[in-house]
N, C-alpha and C positions, 0 to 999 in steps of 0.2 A: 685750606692752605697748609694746615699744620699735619691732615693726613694724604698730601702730594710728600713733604719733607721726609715723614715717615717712610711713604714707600720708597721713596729715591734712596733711602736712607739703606735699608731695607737689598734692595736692590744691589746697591752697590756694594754693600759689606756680603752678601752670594755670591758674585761675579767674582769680587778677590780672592773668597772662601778657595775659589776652583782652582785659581791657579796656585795655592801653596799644596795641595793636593796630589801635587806632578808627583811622580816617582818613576825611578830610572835604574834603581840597585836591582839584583834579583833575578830571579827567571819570569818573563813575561810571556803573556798566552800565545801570542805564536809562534815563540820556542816549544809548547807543546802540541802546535796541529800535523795532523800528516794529512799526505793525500790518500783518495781511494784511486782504486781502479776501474778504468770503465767497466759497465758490466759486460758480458759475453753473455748474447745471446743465439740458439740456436738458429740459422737461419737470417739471422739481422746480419747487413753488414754494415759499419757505418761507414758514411761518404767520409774525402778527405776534399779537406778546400785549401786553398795557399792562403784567404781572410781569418781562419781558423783561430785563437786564441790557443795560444801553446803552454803552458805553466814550464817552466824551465826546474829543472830535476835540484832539490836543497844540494847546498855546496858544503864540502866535508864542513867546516870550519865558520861557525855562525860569527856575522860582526854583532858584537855588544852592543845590548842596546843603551850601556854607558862606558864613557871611559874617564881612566882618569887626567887630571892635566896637569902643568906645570904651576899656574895661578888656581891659588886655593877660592878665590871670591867669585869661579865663574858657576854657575847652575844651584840648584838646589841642596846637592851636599855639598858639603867643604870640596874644591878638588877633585868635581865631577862634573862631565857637560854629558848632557842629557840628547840621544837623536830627536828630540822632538821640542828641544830649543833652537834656538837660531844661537850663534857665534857668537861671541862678546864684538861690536866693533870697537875698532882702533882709532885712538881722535886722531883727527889732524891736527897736525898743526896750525897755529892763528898766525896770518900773516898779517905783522904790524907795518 
């Protein structure tokens, strides 16, 4: 009983560990990937198919992968929402 508590214990204090961990300031790694080019080879041609997977060419101007907002209590820094949070929601209203 007391090493089920443990592990749940355990357990659970890992799982929260991960999400104070997020980070969203900075350059992230795939701000630094590029593509290659197919290879050319002598004699190969390659076939074209319209099912084909296309990669669409980086556009001048990267979106952030944080920005900042108006409400300082939303994401992980002060005044910052992270792409890989979801949105603060909005209460509703209680209809009395």
């Amino acid at each position: 009983m007391k090493i089920q508590f443990a592990l749940t214990l355990v357990l659970a204090a890992s799982v929260t560990g991960c999400a104070s961990s997020a980070h969203c300031v900075g350059e992230q790694e795939y701000q630094r990937a590029y593509s290659l080019q197919p290879p050319e080879l002598q004699g190969l041609k390659m076939p074209t198919s319209s099912a084909a997977l296309v990669i669409p060419a980086p556009v001048a101007q990267m979106v952030p992968f944080a920005s900042k907002t108006k409400d300082g209590s939303i994401g992980e820094k002060k005044g910052m929402q992270c792409l890989d949070a979801p949105p603060r929601m909005v209460p509703t209203p209680n209809k009395s």
